[in-house]
PyMOL Python script that loads the backbone (N, CA, C, O; Angstrom):
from pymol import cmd

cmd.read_pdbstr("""\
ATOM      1  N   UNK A   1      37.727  98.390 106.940  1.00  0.00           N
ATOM      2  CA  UNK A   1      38.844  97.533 107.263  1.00  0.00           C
ATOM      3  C   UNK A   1      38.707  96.986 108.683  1.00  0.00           C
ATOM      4  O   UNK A   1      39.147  95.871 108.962  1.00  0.00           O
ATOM      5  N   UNK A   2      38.044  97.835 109.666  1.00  0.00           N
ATOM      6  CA  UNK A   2      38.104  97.499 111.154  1.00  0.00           C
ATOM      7  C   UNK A   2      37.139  96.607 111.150  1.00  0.00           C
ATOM      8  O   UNK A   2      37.419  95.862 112.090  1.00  0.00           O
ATOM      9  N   UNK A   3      35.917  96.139 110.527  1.00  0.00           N
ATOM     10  CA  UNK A   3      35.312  95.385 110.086  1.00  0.00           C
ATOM     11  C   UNK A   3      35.597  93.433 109.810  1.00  0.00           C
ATOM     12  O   UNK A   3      35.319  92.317 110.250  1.00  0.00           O
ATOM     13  N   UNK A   4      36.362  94.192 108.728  1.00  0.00           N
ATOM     14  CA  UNK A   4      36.965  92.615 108.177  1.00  0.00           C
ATOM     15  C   UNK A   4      37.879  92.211 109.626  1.00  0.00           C
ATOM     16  O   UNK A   4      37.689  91.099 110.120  1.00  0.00           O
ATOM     17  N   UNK A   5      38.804  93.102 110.226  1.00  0.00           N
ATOM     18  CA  UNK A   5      39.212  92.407 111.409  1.00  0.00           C
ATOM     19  C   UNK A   5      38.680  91.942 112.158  1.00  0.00           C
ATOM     20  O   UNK A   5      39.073  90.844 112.553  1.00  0.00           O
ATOM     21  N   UNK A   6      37.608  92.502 112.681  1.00  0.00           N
ATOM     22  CA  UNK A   6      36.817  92.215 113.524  1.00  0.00           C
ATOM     23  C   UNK A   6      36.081  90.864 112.757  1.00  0.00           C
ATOM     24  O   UNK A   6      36.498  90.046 113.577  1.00  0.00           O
ATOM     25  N   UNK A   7      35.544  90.293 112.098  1.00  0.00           N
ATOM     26  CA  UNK A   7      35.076  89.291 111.506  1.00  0.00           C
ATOM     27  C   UNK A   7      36.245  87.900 111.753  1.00  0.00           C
ATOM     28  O   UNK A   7      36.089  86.846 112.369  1.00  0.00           O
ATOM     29  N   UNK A   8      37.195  88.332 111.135  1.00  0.00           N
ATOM     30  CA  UNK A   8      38.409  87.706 111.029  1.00  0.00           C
ATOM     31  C   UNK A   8      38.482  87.191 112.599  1.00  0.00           C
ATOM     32  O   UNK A   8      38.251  86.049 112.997  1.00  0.00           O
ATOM     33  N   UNK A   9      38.782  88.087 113.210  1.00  0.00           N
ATOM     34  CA  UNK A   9      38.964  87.625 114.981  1.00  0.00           C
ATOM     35  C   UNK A   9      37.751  86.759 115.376  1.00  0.00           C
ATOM     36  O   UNK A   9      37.948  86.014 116.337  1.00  0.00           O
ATOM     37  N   UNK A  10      36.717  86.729 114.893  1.00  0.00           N
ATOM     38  CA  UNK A  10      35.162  86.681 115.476  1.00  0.00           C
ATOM     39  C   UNK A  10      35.542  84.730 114.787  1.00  0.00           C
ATOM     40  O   UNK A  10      35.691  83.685 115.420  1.00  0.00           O
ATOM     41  N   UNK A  11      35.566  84.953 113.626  1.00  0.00           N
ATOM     42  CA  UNK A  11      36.166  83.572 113.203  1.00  0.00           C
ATOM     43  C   UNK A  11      36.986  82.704 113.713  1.00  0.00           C
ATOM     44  O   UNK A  11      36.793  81.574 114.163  1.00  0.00           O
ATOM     45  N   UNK A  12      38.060  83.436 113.584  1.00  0.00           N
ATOM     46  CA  UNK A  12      39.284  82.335 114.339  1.00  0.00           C
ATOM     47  C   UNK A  12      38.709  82.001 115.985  1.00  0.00           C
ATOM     48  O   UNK A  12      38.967  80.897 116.466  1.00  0.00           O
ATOM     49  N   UNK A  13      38.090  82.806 116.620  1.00  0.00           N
ATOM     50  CA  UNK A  13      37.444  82.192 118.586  1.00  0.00           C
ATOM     51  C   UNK A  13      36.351  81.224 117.940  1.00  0.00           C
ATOM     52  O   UNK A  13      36.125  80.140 118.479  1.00  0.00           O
ATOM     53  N   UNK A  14      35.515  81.707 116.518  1.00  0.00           N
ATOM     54  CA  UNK A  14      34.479  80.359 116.508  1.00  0.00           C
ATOM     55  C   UNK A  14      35.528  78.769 116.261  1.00  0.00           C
ATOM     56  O   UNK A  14      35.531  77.648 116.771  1.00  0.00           O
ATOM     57  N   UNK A  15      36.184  79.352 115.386  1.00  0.00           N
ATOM     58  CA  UNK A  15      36.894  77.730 114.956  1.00  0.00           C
ATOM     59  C   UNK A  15      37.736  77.011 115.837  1.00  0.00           C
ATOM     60  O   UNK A  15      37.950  75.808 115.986  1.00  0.00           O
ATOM     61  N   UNK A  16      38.172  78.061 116.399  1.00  0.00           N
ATOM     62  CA  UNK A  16      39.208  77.459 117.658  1.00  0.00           C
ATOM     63  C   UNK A  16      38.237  76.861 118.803  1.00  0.00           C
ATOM     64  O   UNK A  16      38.451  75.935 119.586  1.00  0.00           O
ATOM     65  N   UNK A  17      36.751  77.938 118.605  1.00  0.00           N
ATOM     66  CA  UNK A  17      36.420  76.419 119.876  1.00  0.00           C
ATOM     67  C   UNK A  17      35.892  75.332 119.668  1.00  0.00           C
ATOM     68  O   UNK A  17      35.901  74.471 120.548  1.00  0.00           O
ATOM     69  N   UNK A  18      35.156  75.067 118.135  1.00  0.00           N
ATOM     70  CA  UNK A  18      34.933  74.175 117.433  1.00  0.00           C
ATOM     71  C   UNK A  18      36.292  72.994 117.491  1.00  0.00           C
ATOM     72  O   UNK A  18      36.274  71.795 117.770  1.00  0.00           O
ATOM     73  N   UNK A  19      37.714  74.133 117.006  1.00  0.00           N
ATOM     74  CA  UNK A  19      38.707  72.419 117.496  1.00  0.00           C
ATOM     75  C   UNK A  19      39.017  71.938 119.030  1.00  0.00           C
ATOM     76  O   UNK A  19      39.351  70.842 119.481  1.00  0.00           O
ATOM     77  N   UNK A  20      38.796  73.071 119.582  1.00  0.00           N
ATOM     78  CA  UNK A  20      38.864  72.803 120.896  1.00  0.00           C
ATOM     79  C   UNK A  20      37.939  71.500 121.167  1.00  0.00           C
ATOM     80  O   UNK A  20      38.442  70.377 121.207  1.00  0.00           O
ATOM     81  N   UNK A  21      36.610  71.715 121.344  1.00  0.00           N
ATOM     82  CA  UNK A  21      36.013  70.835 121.527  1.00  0.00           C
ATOM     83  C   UNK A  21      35.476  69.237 120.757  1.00  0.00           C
ATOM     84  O   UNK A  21      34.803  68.318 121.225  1.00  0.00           O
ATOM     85  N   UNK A  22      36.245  69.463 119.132  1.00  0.00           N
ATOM     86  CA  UNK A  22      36.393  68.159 118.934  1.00  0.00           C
ATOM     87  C   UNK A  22      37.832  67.462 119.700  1.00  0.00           C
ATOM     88  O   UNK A  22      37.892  66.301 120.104  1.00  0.00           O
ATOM     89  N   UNK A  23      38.887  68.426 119.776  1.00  0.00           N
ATOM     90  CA  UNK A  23      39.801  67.323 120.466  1.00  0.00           C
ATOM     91  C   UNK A  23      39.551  66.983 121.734  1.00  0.00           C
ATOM     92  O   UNK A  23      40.125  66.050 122.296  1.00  0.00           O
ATOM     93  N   UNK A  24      38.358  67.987 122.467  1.00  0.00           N
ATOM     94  CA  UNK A  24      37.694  67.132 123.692  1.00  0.00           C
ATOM     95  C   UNK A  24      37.315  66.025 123.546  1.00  0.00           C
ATOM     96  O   UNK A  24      37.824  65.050 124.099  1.00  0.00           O
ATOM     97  N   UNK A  25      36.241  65.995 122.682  1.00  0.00           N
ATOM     98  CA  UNK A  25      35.690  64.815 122.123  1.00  0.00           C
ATOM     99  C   UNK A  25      36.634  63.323 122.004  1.00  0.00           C
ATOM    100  O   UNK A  25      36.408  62.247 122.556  1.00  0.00           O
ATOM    101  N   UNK A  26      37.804  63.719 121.036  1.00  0.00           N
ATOM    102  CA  UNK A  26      38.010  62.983 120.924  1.00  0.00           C
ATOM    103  C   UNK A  26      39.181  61.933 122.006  1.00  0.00           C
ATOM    104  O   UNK A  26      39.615  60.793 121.841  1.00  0.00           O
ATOM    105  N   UNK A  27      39.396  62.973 123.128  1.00  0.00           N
ATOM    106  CA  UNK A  27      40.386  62.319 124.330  1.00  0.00           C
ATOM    107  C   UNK A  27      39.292  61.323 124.873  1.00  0.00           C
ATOM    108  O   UNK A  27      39.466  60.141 125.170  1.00  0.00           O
ATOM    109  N   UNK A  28      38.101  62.070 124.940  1.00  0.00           N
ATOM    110  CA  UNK A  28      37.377  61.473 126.156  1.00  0.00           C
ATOM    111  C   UNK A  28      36.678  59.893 125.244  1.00  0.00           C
ATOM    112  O   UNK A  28      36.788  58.764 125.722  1.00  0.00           O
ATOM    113  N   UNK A  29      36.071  60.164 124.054  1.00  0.00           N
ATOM    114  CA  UNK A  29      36.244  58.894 123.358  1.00  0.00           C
ATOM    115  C   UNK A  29      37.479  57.977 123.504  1.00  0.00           C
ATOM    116  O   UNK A  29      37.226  56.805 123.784  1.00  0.00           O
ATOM    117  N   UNK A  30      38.626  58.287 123.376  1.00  0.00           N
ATOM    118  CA  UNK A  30      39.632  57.427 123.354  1.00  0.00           C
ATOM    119  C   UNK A  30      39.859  56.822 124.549  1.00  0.00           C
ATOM    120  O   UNK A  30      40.343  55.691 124.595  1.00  0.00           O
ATOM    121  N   UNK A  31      39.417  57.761 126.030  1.00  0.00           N
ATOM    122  CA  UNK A  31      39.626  57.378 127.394  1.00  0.00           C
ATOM    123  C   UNK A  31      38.562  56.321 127.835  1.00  0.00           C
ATOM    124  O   UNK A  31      38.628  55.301 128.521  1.00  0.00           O
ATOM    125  N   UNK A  32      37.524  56.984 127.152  1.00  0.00           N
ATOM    126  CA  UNK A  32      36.193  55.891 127.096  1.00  0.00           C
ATOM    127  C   UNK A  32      36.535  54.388 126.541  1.00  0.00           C
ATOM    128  O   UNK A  32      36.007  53.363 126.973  1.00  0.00           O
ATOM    129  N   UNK A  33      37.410  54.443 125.616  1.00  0.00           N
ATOM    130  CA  UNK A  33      37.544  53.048 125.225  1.00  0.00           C
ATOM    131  C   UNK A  33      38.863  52.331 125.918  1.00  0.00           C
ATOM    132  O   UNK A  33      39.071  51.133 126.108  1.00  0.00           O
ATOM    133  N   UNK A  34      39.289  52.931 126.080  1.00  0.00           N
ATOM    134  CA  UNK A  34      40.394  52.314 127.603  1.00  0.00           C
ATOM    135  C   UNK A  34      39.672  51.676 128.694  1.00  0.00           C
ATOM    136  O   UNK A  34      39.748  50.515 129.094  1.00  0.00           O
ATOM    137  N   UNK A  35      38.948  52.660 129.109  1.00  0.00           N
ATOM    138  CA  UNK A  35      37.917  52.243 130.516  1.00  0.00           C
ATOM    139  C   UNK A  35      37.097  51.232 130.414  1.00  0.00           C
ATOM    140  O   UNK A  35      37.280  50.114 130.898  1.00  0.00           O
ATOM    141  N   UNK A  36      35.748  51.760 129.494  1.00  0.00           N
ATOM    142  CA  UNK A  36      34.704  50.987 129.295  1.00  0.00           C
ATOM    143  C   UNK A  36      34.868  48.963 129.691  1.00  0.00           C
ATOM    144  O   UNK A  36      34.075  48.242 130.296  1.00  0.00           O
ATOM    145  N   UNK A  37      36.182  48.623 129.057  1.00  0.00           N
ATOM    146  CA  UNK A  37      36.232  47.019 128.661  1.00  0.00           C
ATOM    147  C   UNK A  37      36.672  46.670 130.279  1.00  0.00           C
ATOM    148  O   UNK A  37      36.559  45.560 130.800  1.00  0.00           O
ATOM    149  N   UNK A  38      37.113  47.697 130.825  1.00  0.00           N
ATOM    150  CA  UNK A  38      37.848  46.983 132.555  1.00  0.00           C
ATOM    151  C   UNK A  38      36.426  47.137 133.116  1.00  0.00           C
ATOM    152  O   UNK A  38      36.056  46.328 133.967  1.00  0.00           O
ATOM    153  N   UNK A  39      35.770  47.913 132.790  1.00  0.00           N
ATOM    154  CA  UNK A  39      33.785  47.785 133.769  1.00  0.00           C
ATOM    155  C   UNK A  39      33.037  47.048 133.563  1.00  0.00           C
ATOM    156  O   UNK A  39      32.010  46.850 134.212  1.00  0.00           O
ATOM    157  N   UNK A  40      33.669  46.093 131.928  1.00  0.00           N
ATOM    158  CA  UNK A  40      32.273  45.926 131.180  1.00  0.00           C
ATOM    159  C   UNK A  40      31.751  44.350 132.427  1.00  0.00           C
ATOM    160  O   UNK A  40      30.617  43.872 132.397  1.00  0.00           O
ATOM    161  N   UNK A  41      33.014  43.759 133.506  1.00  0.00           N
ATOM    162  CA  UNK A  41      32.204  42.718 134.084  1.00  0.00           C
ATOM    163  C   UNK A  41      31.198  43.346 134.776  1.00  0.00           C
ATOM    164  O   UNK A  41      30.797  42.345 135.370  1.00  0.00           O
ATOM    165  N   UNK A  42      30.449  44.262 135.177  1.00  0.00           N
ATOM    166  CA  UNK A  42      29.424  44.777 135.742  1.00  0.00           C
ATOM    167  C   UNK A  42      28.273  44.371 135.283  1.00  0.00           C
ATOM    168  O   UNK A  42      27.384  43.884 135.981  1.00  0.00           O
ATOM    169  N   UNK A  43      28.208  44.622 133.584  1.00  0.00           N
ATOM    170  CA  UNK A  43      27.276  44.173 133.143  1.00  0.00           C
ATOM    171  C   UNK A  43      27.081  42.939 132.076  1.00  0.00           C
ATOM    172  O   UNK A  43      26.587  43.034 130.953  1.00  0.00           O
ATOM    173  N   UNK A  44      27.604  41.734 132.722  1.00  0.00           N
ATOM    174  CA  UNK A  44      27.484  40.963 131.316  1.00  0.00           C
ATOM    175  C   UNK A  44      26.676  40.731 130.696  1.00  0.00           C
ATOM    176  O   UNK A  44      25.574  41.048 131.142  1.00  0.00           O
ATOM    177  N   UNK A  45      26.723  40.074 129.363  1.00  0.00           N
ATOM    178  CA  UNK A  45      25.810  39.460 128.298  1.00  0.00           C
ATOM    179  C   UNK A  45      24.653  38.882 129.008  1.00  0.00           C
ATOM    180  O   UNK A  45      24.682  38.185 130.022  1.00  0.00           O
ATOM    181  N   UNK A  46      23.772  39.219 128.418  1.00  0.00           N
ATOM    182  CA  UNK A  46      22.483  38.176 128.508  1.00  0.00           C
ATOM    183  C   UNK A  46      22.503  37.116 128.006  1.00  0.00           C
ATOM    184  O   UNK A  46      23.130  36.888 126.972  1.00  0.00           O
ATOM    185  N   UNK A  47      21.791  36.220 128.663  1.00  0.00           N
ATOM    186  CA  UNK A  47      22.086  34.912 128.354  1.00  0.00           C
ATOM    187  C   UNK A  47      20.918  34.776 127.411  1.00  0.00           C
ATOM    188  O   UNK A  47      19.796  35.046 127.841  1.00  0.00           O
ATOM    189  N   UNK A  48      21.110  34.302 125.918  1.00  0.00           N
ATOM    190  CA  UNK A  48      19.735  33.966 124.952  1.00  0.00           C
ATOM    191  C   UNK A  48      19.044  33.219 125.376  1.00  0.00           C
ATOM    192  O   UNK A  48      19.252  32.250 126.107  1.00  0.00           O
ATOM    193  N   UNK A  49      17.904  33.732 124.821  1.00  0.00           N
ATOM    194  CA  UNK A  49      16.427  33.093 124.906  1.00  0.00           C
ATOM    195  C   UNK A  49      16.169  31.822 124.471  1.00  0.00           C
ATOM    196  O   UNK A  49      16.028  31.839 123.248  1.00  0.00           O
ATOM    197  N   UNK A  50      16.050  30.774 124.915  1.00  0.00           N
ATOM    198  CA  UNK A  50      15.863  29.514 124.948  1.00  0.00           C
ATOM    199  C   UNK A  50      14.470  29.712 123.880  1.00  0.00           C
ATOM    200  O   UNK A  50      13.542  30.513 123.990  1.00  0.00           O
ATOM    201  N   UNK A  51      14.684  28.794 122.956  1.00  0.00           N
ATOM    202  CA  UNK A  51      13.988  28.768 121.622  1.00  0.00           C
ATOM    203  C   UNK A  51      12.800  27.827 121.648  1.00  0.00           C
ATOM    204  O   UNK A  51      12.774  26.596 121.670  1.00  0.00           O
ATOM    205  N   UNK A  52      11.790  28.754 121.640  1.00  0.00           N
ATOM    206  CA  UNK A  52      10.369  28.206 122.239  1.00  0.00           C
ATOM    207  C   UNK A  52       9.606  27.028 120.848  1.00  0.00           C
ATOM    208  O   UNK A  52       9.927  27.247 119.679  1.00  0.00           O
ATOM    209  N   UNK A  53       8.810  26.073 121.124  1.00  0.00           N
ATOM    210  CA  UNK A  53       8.905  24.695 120.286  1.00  0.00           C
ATOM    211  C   UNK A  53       7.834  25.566 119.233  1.00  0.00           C
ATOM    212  O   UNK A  53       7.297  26.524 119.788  1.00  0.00           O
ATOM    213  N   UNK A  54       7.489  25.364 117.893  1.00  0.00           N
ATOM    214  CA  UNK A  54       6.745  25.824 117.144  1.00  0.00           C
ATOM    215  C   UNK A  54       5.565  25.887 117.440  1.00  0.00           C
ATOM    216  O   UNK A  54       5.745  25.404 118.558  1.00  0.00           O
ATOM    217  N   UNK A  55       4.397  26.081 117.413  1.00  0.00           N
ATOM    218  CA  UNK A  55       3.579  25.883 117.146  1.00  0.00           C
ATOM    219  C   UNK A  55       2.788  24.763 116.318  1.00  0.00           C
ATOM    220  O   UNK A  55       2.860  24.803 115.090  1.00  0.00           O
ATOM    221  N   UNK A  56       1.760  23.403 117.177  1.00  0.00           N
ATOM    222  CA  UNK A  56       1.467  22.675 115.847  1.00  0.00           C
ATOM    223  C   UNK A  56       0.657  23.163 114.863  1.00  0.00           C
ATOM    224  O   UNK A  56      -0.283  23.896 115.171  1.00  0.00           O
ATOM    225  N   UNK A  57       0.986  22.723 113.153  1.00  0.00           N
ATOM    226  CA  UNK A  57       0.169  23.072 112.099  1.00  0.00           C
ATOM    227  C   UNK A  57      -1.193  22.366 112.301  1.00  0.00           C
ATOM    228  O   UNK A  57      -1.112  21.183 111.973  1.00  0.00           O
ATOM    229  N   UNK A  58      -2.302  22.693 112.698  1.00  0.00           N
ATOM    230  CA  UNK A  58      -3.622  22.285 111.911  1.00  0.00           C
ATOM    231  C   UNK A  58      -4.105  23.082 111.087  1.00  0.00           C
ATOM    232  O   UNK A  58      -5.155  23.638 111.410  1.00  0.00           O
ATOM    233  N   UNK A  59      -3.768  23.254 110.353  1.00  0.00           N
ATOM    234  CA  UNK A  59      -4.614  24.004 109.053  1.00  0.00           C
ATOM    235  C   UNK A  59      -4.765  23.358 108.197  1.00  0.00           C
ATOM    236  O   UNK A  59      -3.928  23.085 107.337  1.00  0.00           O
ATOM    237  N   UNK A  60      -6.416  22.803 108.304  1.00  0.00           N
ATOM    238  CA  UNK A  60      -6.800  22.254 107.022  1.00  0.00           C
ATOM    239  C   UNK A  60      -7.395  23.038 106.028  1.00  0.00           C
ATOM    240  O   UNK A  60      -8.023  22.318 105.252  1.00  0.00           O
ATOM    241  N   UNK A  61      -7.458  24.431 105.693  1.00  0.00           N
ATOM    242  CA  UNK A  61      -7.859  24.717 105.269  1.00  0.00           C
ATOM    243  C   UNK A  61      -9.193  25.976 105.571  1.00  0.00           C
ATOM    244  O   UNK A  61      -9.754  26.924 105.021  1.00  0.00           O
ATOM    245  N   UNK A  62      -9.187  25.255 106.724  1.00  0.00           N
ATOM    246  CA  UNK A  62     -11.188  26.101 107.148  1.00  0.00           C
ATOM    247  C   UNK A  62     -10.321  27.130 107.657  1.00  0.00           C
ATOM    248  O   UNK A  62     -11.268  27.876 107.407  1.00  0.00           O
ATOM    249  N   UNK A  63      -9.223  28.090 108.246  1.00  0.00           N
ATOM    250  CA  UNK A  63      -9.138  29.041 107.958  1.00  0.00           C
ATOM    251  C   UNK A  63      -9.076  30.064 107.106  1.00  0.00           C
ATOM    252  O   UNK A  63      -9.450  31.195 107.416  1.00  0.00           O
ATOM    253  N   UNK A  64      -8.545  29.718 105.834  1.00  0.00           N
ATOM    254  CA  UNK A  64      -8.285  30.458 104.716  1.00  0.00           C
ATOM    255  C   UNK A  64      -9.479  30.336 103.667  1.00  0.00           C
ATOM    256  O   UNK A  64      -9.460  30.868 102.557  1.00  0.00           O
ATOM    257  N   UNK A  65     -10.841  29.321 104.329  1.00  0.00           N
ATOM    258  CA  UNK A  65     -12.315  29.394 103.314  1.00  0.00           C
ATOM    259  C   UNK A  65     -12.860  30.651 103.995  1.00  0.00           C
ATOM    260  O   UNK A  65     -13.418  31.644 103.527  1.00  0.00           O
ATOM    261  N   UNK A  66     -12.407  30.182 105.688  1.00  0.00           N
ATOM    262  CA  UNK A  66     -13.014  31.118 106.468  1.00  0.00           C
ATOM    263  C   UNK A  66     -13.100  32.827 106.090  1.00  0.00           C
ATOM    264  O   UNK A  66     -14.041  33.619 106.024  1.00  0.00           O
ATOM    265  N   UNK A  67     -11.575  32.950 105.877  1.00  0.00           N
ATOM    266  CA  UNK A  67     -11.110  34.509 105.407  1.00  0.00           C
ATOM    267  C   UNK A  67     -11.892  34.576 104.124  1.00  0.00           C
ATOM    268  O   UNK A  67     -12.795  35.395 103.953  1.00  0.00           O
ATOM    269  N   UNK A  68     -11.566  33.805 103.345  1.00  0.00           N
ATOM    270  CA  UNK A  68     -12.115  34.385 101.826  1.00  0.00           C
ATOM    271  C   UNK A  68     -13.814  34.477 102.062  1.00  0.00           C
ATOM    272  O   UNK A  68     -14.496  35.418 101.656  1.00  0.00           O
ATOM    273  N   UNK A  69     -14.284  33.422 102.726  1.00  0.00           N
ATOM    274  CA  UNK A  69     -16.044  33.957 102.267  1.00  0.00           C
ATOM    275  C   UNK A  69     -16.370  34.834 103.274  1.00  0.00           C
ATOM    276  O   UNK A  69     -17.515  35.220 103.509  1.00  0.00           O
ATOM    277  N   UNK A  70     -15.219  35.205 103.969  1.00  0.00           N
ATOM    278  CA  UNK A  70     -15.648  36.409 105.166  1.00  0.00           C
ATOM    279  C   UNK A  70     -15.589  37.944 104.335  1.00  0.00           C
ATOM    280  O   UNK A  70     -16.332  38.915 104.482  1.00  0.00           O
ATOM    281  N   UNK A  71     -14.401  37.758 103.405  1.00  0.00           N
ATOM    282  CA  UNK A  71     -13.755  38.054 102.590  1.00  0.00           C
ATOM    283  C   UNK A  71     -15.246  39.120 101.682  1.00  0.00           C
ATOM    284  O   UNK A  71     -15.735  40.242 101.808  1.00  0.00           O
ATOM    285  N   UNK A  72     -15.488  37.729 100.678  1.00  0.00           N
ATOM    286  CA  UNK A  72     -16.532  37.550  99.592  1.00  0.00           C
ATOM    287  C   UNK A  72     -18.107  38.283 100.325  1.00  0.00           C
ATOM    288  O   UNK A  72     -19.005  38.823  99.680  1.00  0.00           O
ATOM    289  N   UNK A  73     -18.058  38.109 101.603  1.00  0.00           N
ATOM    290  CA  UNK A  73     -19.601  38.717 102.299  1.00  0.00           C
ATOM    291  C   UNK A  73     -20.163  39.872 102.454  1.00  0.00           C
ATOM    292  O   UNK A  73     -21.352  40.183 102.526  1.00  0.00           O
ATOM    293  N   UNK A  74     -18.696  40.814 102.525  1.00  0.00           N
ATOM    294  CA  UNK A  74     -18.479  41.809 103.557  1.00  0.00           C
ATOM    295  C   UNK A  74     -18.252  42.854 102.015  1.00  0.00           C
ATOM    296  O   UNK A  74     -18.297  44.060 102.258  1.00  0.00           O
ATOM    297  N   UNK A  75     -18.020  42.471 100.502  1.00  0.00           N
ATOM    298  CA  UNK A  75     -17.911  42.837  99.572  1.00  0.00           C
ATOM    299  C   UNK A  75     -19.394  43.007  99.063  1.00  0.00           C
ATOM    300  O   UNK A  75     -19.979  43.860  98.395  1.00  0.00           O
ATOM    301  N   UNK A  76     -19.655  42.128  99.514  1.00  0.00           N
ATOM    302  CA  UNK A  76     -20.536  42.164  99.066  1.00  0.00           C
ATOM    303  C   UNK A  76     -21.457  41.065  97.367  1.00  0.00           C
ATOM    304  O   UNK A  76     -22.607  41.327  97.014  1.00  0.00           O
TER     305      UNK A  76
END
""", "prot")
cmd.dss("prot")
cmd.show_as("cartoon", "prot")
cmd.util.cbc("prot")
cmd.orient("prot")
């Protein structure tokens, strides 16, 4: 019987600090999101990347003969 108490007690200090420390969790999350948006001018947005012009197409072709009989050689 002194057993099961002892278990019993051993339980309730694990769970209690398990809630303990989620309702830590969860003040300091909630305080975090109070705060965070009054700092966030510290770090603003990056400004996007200016969208670089394509590349021109010349492909007539002599790359993709190129691959295949490089292809076809090496096979044998």
């Amino acid at each position: 019987m002194e057993q099961i108490l002892k278990s019993l007690i051993l339980m309730g200090v694990g769970m209690g600090t398990v809630f303990a420390f989620l309702v830590l969790l969860a003040l300091v999350l909630a305080g975090s999101a109070r705060v965070v948006p009054k700092l966030a001018f510290m770090m603003p947005d990056p400004e996007p990347a200016k969208p670089k012009a394509p590349a021109p197409k010349t492909d007539d072709g002599a790359g993709v003969a190129l691959a295949i009989s490089a292809a076809l050689k090496r096979r044998g």
